[in-house]
Backbone as a ProteinNet text record, in pm:
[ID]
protein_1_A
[PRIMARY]
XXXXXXXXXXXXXXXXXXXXXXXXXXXXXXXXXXXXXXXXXXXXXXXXXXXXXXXXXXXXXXXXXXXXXXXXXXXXXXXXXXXXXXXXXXXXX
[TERTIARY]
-1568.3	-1448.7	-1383.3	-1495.4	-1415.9	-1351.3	-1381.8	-1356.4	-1185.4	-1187.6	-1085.3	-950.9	-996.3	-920.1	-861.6	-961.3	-932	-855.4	-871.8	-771.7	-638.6	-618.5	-466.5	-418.1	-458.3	-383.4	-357.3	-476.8	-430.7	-323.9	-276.6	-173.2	-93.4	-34.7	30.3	109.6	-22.8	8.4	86.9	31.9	107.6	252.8	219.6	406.3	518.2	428.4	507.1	525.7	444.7	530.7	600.6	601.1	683.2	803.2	836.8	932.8	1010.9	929.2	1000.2	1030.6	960.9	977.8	1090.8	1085.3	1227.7	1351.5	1385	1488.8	1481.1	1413	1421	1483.1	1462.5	1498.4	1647.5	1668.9	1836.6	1918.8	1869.7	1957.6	1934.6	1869.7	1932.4	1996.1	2027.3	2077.1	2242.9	2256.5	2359.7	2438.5	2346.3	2376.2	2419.1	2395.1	2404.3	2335.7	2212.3	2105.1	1989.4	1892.4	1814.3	1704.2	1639.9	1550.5	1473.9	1430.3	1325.2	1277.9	1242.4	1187.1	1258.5	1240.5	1247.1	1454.5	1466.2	1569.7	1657.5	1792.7	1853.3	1880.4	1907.5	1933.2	2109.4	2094	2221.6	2271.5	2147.7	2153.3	2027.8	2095.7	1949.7	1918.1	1769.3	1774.6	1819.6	1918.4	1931.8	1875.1	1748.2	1651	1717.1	1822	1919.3	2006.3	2061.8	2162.1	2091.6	1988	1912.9	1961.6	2096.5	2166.3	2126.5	2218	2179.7	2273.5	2331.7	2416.5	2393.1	2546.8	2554.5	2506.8	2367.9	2365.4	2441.3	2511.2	2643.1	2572.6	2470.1	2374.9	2367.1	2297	2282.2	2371.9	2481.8	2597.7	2706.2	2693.9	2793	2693	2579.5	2508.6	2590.4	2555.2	2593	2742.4	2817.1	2960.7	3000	2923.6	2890.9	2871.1	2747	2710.1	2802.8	2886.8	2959.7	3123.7	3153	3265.6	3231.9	3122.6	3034.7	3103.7	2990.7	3048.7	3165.4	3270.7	3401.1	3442.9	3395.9	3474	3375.6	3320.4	3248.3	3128.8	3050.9	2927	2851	2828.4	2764.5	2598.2	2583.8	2462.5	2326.8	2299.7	2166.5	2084.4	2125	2057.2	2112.2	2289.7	2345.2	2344.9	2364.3	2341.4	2211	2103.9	1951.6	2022.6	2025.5	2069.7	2166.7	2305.7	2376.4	2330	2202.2	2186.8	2018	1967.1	1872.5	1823.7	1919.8	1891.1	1971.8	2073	2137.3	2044.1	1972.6	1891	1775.1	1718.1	1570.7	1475.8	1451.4	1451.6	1420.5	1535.1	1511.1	1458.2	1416.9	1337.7	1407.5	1528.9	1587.4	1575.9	1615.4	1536.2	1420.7
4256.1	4318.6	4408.5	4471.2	4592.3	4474.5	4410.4	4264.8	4201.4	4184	4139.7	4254.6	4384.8	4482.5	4495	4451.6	4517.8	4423	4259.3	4140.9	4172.1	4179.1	4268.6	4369.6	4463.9	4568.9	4511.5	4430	4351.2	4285.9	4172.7	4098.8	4191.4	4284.2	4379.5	4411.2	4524.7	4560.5	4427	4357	4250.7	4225.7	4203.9	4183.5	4302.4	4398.5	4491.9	4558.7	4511.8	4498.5	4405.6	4301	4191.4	4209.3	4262.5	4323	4385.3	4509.5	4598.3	4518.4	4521.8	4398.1	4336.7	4276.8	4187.8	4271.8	4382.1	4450.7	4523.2	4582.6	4639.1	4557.3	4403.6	4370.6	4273.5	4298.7	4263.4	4350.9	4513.3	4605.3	4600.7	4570.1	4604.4	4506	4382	4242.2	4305.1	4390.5	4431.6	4577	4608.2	4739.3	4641.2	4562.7	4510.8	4524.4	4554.8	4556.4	4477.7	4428.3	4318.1	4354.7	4242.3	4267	4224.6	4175.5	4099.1	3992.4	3973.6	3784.5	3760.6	3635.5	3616.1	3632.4	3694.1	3734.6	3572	3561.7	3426.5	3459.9	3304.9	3309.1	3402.2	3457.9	3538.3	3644.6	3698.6	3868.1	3909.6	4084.7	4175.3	4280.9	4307.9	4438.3	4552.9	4631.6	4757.3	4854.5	4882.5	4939.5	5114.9	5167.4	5225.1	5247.3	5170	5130	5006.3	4973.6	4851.7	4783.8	4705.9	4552.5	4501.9	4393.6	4291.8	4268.2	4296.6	4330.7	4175.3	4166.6	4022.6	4045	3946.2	3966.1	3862.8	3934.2	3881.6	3757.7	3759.9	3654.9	3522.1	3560.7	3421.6	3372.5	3480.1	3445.6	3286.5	3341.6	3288.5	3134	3099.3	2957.1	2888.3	3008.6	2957.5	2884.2	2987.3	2916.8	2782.1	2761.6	2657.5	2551.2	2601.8	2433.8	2406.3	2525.4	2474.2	2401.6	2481.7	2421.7	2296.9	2175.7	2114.3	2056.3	2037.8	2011.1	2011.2	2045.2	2050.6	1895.1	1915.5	1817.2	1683.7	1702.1	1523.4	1529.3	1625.2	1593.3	1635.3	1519.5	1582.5	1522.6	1372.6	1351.8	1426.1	1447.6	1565.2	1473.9	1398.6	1378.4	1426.5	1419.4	1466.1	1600.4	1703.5	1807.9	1875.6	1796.8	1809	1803.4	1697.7	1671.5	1753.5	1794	1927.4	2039.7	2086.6	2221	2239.9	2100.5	2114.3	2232.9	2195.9	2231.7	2398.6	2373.7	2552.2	2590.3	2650	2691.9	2679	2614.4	2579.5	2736.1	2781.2	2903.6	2974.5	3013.2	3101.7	3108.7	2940.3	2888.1	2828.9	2817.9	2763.5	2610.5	2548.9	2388.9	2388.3
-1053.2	-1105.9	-998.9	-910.5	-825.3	-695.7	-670.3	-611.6	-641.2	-720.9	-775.5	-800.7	-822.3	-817.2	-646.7	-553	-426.4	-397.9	-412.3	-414.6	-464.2	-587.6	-656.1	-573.4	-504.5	-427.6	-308.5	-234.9	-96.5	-125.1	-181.2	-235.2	-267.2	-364.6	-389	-218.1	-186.8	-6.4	59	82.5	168.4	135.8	2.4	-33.3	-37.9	-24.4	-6.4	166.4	239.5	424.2	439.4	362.6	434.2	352.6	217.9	193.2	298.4	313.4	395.4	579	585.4	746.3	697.1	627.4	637.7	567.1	536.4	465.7	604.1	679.1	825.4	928.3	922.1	1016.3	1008.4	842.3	841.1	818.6	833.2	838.5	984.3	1066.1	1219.7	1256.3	1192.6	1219.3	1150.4	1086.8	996.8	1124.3	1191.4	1245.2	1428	1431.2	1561.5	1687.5	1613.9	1716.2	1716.3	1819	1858.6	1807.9	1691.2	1648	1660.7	1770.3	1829.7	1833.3	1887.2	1951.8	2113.1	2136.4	2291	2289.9	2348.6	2436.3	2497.9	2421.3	2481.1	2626.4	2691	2821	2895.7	2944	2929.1	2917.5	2859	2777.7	2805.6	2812.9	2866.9	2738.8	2731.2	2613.1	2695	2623.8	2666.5	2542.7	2613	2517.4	2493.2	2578.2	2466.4	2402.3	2335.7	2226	2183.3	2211.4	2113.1	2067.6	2181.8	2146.5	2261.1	2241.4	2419	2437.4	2592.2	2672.5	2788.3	2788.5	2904.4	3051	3089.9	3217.4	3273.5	3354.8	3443.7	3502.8	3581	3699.4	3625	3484	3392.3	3324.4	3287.2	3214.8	3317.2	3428.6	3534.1	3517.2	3498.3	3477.3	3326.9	3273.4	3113.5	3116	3191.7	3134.7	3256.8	3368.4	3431.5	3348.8	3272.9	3213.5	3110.6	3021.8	2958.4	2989.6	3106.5	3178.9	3233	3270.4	3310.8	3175.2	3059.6	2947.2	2865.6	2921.5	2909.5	2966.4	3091.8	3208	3189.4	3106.4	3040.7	3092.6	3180.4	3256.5	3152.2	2972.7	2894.8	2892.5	2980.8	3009.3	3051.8	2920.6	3008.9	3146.8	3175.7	3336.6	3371.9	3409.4	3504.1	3480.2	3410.5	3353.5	3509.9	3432.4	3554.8	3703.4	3750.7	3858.2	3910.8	3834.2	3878.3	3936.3	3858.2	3836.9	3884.2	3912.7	4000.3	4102.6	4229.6	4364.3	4358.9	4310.1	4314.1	4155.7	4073	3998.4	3942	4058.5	4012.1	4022.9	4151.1	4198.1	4074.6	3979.7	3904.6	3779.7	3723.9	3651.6	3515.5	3530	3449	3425.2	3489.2	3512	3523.8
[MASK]
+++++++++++++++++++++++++++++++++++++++++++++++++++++++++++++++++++++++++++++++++++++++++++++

């Protein structure tokens, strides 16, 4: 019985962090700040104001491949092959 009581409060407990975890992490999704997980290609944390801010270095790839993709080079080989030899280096390919 004391078994089963401690089961009911664990279950209880649990549903009640992941409540809160997730009401925490769509009021910062609401407030415009990064709520964690891996960081897109492009953007840096600025751990003060706790958004993500454009890094210029990766940004200038990004709108490459999309100007790239504009101009029909939508074959992901050629895509590879473009962007090979000028960005391998930095581990993007």
């Amino acid at each position: 019985m004391v078994f089963q009581m401690f089961g009911i409060i664990a279950e209880w407990e649990r549903e009640t962090i992941i409540e809160r975890t997730k009401s925490g992490r769509l009021q910062r999704y609401k407030d415009g700040c990064f709520a964690g997980g891996t960081i897109p290609f492009g953007y840096i944390h600025n751990k003060e104001t706790r958004k993500l801010d454009i890094d210029e270095n990766e940004a200038r790839i990004i709108r490459r491949i999309y100007s790239e993709y504009k101009e029909g080079a939508c074959r992901k080989t050629s895509l590879k092959t473009g962007f090979r030899l000028t960005f391998q280096p930095s581990g993007i390919i």
